[in-house]
C-alpha positions as CSV (number, residue, x, y, z in Angstrom):
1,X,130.5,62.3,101.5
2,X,133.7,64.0,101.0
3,X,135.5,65.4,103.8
4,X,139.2,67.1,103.4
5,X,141.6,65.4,105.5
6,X,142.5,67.4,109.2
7,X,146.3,68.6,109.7
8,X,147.9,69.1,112.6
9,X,151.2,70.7,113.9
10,X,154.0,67.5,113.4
11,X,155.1,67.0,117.2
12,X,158.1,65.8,118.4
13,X,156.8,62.9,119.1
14,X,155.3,62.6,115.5
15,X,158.7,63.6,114.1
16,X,160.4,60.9,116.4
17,X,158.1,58.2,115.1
18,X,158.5,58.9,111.5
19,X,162.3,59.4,112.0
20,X,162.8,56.3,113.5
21,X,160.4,54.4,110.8
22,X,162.3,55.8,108.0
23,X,165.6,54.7,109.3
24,X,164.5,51.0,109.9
25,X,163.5,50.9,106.8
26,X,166.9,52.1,105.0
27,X,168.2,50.1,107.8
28,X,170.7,52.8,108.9
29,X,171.9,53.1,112.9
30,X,171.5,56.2,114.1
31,X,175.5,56.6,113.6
32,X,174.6,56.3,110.0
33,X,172.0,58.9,109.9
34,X,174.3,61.3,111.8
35,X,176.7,60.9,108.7
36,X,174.4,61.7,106.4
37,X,172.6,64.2,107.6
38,X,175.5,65.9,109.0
39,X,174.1,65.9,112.3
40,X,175.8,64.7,115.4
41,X,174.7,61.3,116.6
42,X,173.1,62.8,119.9
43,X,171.0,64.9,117.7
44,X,169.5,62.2,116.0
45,X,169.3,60.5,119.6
46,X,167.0,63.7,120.8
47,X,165.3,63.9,117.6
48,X,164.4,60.2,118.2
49,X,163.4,60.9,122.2
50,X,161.4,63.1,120.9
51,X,162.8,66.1,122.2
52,X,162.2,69.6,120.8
53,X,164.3,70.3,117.7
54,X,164.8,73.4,115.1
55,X,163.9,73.4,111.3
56,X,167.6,73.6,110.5
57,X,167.5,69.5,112.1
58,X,164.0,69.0,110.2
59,X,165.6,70.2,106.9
60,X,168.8,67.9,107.2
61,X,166.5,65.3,107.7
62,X,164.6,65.4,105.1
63,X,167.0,65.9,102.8
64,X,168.7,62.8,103.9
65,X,165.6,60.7,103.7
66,X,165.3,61.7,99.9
67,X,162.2,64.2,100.3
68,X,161.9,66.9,97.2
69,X,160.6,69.6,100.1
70,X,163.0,69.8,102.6
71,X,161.0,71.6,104.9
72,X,158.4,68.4,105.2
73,X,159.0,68.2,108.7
74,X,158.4,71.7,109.9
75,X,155.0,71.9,108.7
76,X,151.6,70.0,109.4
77,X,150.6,66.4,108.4
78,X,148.1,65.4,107.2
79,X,145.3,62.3,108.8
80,X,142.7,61.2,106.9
81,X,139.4,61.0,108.4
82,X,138.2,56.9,108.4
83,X,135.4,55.9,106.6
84,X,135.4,59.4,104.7
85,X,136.7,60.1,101.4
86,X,138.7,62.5,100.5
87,X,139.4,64.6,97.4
88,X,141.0,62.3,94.5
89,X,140.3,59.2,96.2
C-alpha cells in the first residue's frame, strides 16, 4: 500500500525543536546563531521558547542553517505515516 505522507502547519513548537536540533548539531550558542542570522539573541531565545515568530525570522533562519529554500520554515512539514510506504521509497 502506498500512502502520501500527511503535512501539517510547522508550529512554534515544531520550529523551536528543529531550531534548537540544528544548532546542537553545528554546536553554535544561541549568541552564535544571533550573529549569523542577524537576529538579536532574544529572538533566537523566543524562537527557541517557542513563541510566535514572522517569516522574516523563518527566512534568516534558514538561510543560516544552509537550506536552498529559505522559506522552509514558513510552510508545512511533512510526517510519514509508519508502516506505510510512501512514493519513491
Amino acid at each position: 500500500m502506498t500512502k502520501e505522507p500527511s503535512t501539517k502547519p510547522l508550529s512554534s513548537t515544531d520550529l523551536a525543536l528543529i531550531v534548537r536540533l540544528l544548532r546542537h548539531e553545528k554546536g553554535w550558542s544561541q549568541e552564535t546563531l544571533a550573529e549569523v542570522t542577524g537576529l538579536s539573541e532574544r529572538t533566537i531565545q523566543r524562537v527557541e521558547d517557542g513563541e510566535g515568530t514572522n517569516a522574516h525570522t523563518h527566512r534568516a533562519l534558514a538561510r543560516a542553517f544552509g537550506f536552498e529554500n529559505i522559506n522552509a520554515f514558513n510552510g508545512e512539514i511533512t510526517h510519514a505515516v509508519p508502516g506505510c510506504k510512501t512514493e519513491g521509497s
